[in-house]
Every structure is written in C-alpha cells, then in structure tokens.
C-alpha positions in Angstrom: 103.4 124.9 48.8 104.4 122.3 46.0 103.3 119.0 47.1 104.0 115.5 45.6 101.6 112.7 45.2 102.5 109.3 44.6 99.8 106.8 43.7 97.7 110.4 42.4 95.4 108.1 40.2 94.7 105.5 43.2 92.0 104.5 45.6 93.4 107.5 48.3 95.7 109.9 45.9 92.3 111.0 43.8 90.6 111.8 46.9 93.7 113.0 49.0 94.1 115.4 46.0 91.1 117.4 46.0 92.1 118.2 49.7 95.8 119.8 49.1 94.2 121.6 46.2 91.3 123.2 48.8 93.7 124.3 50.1 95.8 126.3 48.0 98.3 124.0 47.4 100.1 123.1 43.9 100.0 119.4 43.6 102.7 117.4 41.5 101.1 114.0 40.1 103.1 111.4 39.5 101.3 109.3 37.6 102.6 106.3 35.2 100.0 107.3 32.5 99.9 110.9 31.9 96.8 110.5 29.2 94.7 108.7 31.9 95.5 111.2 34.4 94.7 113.6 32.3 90.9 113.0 32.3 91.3 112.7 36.4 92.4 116.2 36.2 91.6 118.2 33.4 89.5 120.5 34.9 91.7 121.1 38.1 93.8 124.4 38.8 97.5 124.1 40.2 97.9 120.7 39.1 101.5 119.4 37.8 101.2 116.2 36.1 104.6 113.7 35.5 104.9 110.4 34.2 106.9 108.8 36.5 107.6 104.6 36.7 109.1 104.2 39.8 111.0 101.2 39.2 112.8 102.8 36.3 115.3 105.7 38.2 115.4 107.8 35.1 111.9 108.4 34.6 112.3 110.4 37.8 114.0 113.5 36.2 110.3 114.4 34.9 109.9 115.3 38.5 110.6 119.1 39.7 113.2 119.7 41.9 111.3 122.4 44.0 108.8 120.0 46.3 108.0 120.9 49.7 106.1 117.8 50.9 105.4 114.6 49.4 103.2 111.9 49.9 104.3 108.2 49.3 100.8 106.1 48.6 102.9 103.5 46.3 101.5 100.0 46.4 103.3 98.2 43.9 100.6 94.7 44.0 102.0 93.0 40.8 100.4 90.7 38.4 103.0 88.6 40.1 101.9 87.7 44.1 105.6 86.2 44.4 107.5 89.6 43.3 105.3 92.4 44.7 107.1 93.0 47.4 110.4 93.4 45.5 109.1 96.0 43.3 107.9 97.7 46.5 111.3 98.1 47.8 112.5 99.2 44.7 110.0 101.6 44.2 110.8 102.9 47.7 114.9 103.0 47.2 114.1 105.1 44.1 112.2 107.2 45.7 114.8 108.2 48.9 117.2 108.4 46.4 115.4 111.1 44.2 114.1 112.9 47.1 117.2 113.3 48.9 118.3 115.4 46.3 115.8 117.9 46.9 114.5 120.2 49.3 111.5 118.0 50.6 110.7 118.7 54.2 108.7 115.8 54.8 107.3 112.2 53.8 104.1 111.0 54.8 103.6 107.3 54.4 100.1 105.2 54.5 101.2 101.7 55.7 99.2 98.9 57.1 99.6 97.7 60.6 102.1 95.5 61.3 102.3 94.3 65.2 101.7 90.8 64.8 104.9 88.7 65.3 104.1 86.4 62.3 102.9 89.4 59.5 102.4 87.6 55.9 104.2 88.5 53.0 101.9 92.0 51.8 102.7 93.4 55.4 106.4 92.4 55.5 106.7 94.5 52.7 105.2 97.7 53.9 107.4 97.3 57.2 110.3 96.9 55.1 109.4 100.3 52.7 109.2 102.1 55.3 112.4 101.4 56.6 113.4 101.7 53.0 111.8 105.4 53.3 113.8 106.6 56.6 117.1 109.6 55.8 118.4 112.1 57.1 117.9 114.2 54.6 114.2 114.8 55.4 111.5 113.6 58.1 109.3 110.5 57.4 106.0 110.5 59.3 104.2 107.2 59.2 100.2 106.4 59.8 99.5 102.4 59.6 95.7 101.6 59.1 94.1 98.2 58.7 90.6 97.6 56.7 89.8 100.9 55.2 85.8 101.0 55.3 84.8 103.4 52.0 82.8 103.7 48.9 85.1 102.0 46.2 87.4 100.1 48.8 88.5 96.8 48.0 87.7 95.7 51.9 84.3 97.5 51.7 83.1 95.9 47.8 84.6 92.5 48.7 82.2 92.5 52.1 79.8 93.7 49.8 79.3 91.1 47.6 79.7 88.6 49.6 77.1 89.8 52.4 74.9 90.4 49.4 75.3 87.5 47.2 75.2 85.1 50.2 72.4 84.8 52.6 74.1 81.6 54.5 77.9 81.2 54.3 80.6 78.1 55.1 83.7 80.8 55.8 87.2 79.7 55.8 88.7 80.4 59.7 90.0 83.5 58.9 87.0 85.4 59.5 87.2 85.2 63.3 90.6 87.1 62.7 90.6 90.3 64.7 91.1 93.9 63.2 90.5 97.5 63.8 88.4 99.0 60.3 88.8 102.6 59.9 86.8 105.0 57.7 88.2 106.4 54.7 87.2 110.1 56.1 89.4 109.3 58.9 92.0 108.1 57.0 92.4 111.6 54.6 91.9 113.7 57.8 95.4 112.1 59.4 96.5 112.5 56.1 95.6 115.7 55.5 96.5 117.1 58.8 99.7 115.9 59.5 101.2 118.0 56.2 103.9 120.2 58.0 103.4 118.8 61.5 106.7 119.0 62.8 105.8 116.9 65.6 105.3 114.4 63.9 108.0 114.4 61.7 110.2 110.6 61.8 107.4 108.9 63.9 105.1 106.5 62.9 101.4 106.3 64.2 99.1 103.3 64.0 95.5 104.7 63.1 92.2 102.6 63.9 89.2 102.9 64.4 87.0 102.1 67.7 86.2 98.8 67.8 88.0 95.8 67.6 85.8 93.3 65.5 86.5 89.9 63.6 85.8 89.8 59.9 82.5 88.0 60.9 81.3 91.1 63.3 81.7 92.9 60.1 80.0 90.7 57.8 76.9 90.8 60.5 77.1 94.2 60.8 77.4 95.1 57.4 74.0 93.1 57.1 72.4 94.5 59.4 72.8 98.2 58.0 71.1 96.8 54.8 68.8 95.6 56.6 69.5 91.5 55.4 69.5 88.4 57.3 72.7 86.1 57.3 74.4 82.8 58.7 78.3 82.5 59.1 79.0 79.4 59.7 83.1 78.7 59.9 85.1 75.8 58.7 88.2 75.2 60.2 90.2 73.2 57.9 89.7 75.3 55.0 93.4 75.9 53.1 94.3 79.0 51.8 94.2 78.3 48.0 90.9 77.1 48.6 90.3 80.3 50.8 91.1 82.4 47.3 89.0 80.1 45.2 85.9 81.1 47.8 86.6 85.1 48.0 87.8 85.0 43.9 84.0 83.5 43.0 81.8 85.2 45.4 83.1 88.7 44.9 84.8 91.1 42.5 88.5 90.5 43.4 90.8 89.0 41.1 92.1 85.0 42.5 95.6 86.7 42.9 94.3 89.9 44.9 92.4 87.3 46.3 95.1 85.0 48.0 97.5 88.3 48.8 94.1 89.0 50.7 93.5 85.8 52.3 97.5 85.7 53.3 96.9 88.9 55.0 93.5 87.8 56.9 95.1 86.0 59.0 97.1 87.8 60.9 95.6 90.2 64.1 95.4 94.0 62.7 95.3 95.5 65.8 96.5 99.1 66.3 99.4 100.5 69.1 97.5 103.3 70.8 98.6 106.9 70.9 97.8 110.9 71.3 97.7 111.1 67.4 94.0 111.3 67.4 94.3 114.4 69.7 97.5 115.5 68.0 95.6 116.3 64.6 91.6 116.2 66.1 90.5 113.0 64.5 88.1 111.2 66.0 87.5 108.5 64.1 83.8 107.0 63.2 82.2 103.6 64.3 82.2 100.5 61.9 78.5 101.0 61.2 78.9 104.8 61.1 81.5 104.0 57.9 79.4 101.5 56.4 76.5 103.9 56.5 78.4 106.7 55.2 79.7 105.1 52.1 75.9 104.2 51.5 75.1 108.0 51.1 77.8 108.5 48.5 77.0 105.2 46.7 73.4 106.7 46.5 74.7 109.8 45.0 76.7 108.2 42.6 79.7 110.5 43.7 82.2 107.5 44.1 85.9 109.5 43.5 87.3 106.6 43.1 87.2 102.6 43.1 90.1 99.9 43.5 88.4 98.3 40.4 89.7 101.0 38.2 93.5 100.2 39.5 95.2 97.4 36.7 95.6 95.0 39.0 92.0 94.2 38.6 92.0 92.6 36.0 96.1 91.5 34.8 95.5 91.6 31.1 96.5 95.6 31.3 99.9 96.6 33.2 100.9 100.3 33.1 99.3 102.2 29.9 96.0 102.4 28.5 97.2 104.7 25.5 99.3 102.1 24.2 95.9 100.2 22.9 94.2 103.3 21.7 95.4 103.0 17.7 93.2 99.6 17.1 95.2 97.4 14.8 94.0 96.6 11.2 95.9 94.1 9.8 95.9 90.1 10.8 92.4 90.8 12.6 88.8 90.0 12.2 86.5 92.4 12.5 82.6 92.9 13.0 81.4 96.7 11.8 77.5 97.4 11.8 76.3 100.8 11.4 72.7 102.8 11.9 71.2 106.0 11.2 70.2 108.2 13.9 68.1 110.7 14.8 68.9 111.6 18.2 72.3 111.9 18.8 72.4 113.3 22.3 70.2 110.2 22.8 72.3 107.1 21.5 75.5 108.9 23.0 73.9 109.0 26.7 72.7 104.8 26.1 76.9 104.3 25.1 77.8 105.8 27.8 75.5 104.1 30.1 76.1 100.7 28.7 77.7 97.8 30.8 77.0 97.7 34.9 73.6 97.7 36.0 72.2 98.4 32.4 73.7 95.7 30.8 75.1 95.2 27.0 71.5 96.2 25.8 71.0 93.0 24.2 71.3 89.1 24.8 72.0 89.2 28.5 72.1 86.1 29.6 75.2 85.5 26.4 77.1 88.3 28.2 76.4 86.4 31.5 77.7 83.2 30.4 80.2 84.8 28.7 80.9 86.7 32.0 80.8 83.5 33.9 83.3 81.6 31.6 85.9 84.1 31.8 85.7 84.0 35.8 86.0 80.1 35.6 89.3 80.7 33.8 90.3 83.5 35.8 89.6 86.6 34.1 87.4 89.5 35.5 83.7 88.2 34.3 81.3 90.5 34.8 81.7 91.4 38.5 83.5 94.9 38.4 80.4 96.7 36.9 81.4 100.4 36.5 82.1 103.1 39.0 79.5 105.6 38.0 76.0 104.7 35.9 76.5 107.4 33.5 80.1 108.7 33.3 83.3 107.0 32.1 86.5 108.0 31.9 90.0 106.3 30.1 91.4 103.6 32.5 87.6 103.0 34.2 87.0 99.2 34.7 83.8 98.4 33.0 82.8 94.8 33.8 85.7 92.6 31.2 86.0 95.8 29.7 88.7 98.3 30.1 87.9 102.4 28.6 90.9 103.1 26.6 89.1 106.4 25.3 86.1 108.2 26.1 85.3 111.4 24.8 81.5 112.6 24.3 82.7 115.7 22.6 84.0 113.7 19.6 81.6 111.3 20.3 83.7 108.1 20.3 84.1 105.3 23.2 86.7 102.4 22.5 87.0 99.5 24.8 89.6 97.3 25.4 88.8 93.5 26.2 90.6 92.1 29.8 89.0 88.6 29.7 90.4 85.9 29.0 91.2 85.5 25.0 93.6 83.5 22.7 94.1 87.1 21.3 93.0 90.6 21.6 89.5 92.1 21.3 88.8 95.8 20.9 84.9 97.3 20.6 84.7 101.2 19.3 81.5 103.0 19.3 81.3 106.2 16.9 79.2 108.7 15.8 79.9 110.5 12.8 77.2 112.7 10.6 74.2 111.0 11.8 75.3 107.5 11.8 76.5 105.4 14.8 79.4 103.1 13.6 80.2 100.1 16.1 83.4 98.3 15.0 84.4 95.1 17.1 88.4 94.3 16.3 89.9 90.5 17.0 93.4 90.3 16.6 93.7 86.0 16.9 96.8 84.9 18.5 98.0 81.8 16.3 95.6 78.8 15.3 93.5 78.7 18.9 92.6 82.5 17.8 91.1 81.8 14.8 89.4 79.0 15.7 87.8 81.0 18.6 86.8 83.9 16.4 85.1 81.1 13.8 83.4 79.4 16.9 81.4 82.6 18.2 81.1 84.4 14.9 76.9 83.6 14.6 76.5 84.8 18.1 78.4 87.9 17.9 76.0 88.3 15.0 72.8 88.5 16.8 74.5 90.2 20.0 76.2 93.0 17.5 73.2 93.4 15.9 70.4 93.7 18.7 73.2 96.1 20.6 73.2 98.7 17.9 69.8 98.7 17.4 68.2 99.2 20.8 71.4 101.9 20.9 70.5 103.6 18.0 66.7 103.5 18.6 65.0 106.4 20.4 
C-alpha cells in the first residue's frame, strides 16, 4: 500500500516511518525540506519524498494521486504563539481539500486530549483540526494522547533538566495539574495498528497510559529512577509569564514553546476510557516503565529523533536549511585559520563530535558565557546539546548551532548560527589535501553589526585558534 506521512521529519513521523516500511509499505514523505529529508532517508527502500508546505495549496500537486492511507502528524507551533493555531487550521483545510480528491481510504490523526471544559489555546486548536479533518469522502480515525514519555520528547527532556539541574525546586501551581503520560512505544503501536482498521474508521479514541499522576508525581518519579533526591515545593501565586521565565531558564525549551507549554499545564489531561486498548492489543506501560525505557535507548545512543531538531527550537530558522548553505562573501567579516594534518580520519571524527558533551574543544567557559548570554536574550544558549555524540545530519540542533551541511565523504561540516546576533554568523570546517580549513563568516546587520564583530574580534582570536589546533592535533 502507498501511505502518506505528514510531519515525516518530526518527533513521531521518523519513528512511525520505519514501522510502515517493515512492513512492506511504500511511504510518501511530505516533507517541507526535501535536502534535509534526504539525509533522514537516503538509505531507505520504497520511500517517496515531496516538498509539500501545507499552508501554500499549490505546493500540494507534488503529491501523488494514488495514496491509500495517510497519516496527519501536522503541528504547525509558529514562531508566533498568537497565530499557531490559525496556521493549524489552514494546514488542516488544505489538507481535506487535496485528499478528497483522491482515493485515500483513511486518516489517522494524533491529537492531544481535550475533555477539560476550559482547554487553552494549543488544545483548542487540535479539537478544531480535527473537525477541520472530518468528509465524507474518506474515514478519519482519531487517537488523543497527553504527555508523551520518550527518548527525545519535549515532555521527557524538559522533566529532565529540570529534575537534573534542580535538587530543591519553588514550582509554579501547575505542577499539581493532573495527566495521564503515555509511552512513545504505545503511542506508534495505536498508530501503527489502526492502518486499515475499519472499525475504527470516523471515531476518535483517547489513549493514556495507567496512572493518573500530577506533574509533581512525575518529577519524583523521574528522580527516583535516577536514583536522585528532590524537594517540590509549590507556589501558588506564580503568573504564567513568570511560569515561562522558570521552565525557559531551567530547561532546553525555547520561552515561547515555553509559555504554549505552561498555557497547556493547566488544564486536566485526563483520558475518556474505551475498548481501544483491546481493539488493537496495546497495553500500554507504567510511568516509570517509560521513563526507564527511554534510559536504555539514551544509553545506546540510538535516539531516532529529538524535538530539538524541529525549527521551532530555536526561531532564528523557519522552513529551509538549504537556503543558508551557499555562505555569503560580500559585506561580511570573516575569520579563516588553516592546519596541516596527518590524520584525517582523526580530525574528521573530533568535527563531528564537537559541541554537546565534548564541548567547542577550546575556551569553554567563553562558549558558556556566550551560551548563557544568548539564553538571557532569548536565544537557544547552549542547552540543546546534540542528539547523538558522534553523528550529525543537516537540520540537527547542535547547542546555538544549526547543521546546514554534513557530509564526511567530502569532508565538510557548515554550521549555521541561531543565537541571538545583530547579523548572521556561519562556521565551515573543511578538509581538503591534508589541510583542515575553518572559515567563520559574519554578515553584520547595519552599524550594531559591525560594532559587535569589532567588540569580540580578540576573543574569537584565541577561541578560533585553540579550536583548530586541538582539532587538528592527533
């Protein structure tokens, strides 16, 4: 069968993926960056990719006609917190409208759980895509989760750091909100077993897991599987912006991911019951069973993916990573060092290891304040780390860094800066005949760029410097 994917380079389409292709399936990608999917999926079979942008109806015609089943895993969280939800619709509407005209069988939609009277503003607008979603023309199924508990989830890294970063906490109210966490294993298997289920077709499904806990039970929880002591201690009058401030600075999330997250904590994400679980034989796993599991694959360094790779991250990067991948020349600084090497399999493996837990190689407490000044303004800092220690591909999040290309074959690596700049910063690592050539690129925007460029020219000196030669040194 020929089987759209939405959302194919997200936190659930590149493991969902994997699963339709086990099977024998031929999976069409829509993707809104066809050279960054390409390194997702270049060594897959059966795979159709199509750059589609959602919100712009024409772009759809690069789908195929011929699709049996589709999966819509669209979440359209904009830069902008006060327009998300109008892009969601939009991206929805499109959607029924191109697959109407089609034979597609069947929709399956991942929502969020939306049974509380008074849902904020990010749920609103998943009720209201799926009722976008509904026709005639072919059957919608619907499965509504709350926290998803998984290696790379935003719920799961944002518990993370704060249960690790924080052996006593003062918590805004919000964590004595109820919910129902559910495993991401759980949440591909009623996914993945509801393709061609014709009882299910037009019926939605909350899915949850088996415990009803507050976001403090998790935190304690989540401690005591690592094995770490902690005190909660909630204050009531806390307000929401001041709720973002406190989950922006303590973990990796960006402040507007932050306050769409807050407005969503406070309302009770707890799940209708049902016979799905028996429908499609899912039983789903405990909290602490989920937390565990995503331990094992964090250990294995076999994250698929991580919401940290996804644009909204960061904000400084909106659809295309290709679109920075010819560094300008003219109007910009630049800061080129070069070394001769001997070992070039060597100094290739330390560039591609670089950023994360190994660091920039040299002057790390620079990078840190560096890091920690961006964060203050907003930007990413040096929180996202990387999603594997040793391999990178274009689009990957690595700490204020975005990969814009990354091939080991040709031996290059370019980088993209996503903190905050009066300007744009590029940073290219190449190896060509023996030498390693590492080119930073500032292209100032008016007066403040220049003068910012002037300001940390002698430090970018001795970081530059001490980074290519402990790269370059075997």
């Amino acid at each position: 069968m020929k089987i759209l994917v939405t959302g194919a380079t997200g936190y659930i389409g590149k493991r969902l993926i994997p699963l339709l292709l086990n099977d024998g399936h031929t999976v069409v990608c829509a993707v809104r960056d066809y050279e960054r999917a390409q390194n997702y999926f270049r060594d897959r079979k059966n795979i159709i990719l199509a750059e589609i942008d959602f919100l712009d109806y024409s772009s759809l015609e690069n789908l195929p006609k011929d699709i049996d089943f589709a999966y819509y895993l669209i979440h359209s969280m904009s830069n902008s917190a006060k327009e998300f939800n109008i892009l969601e619709e939009k991206c929805a509407f499109n959607f029924k409208r191109f697959a109407e005209n089609t034979k597609l069988k069947q929709v399956i939609y991942l929502s969020g759980i939306t049974n509380d009277t008074n849902l904020s503003k990010h749920l609103l607008s998943r009720k209201n895509v799926e009722k976008k979603l509904a026709s005639k023309s072919y059957a919608l199924t619907t499965f509504k989760a709350g926290i998803i508990v998984g290696s790379g989830s935003s719920s799961f890294e944002i518990i993370r750091d704060i249960v690790e970063k924080l052996p006593i906490m003062i918590a805004p109210k919000w964590l004595n909100t109820k919910t129902q966490p559910l495993g991401i294993r759980d949440v591909l298997g009623f996914l993945h077993k509801a393709l061609d289920r014709e009882e299910l077709y037009n019926k939605s499904f909350d899915v949850f897991g088996p415990e009803v806990m507050t976001y403090k039970e998790m935190l304690l929880k989540f401690a005591e599987v690592r094995k770490l002591k902690r005190w909660i201690g909630i204050v009531p009058v806390m307000t929401p912006k001041l709720s973002s401030y406190w989950l922006y600075f303590v973990t990796s999330t960006s402040y507007k991911l932050a306050n769409s997250l807050v407005n969503s904590m406070g309302v009770e994400v707890i799940g209708k019951k049902s016979n799905i679980n028996k429908i499609l034989d899912v039983d789903p796993m405990t909290y602490k069973q989920a937390v565990e599991f995503a331990f094992v694959k964090i250990k294995q360094n076999s994250i698929i993916s991580s919401w940290k790779d996804s644009y909204v991250s960061s904000g400084r990067l909106k659809n295309y990573v290709h679109e920075f991948i010819n560094v300008p020349k003219h109007g910009c600084f630049q800061d080129k060092k070069n070394r001769k090497i001997i070992n070039e399999e060597m100094a290739l493996n330390k560039i591609w290891a670089i950023g994360g837990n190994t660091g920039w190689y040299y002057g790390t407490i620079l990078w840190k304040i560096r890091g920690f000044i961006d964060q203050f303004f907003g930007g990413a800092g040096l929180r996202r780390g990387r999603r594997h220690p040793t391999e990178l591909n274009s689009g990957d999040a690595l700490d204020f860094w975005r990969v814009i290309y990354a091939d080991k074959n040709n031996q290059k690596l370019l980088l993209y800066a996503e903190m905050i700049l009066p300007g744009e910063a590029w940073l290219e690592f190449k190896i060509e005949d023996g030498t390693l050539y590492q080119t930073a690129t500032f292209r100032p925007r008016g007066l403040p760029g220049r003068l910012y460029w002037y300001a940390v020219a002698p430090f970018h000196w001795f970081i530059f410097n001490g980074m290519i030669d402990k790269i370059s040194k075997t």
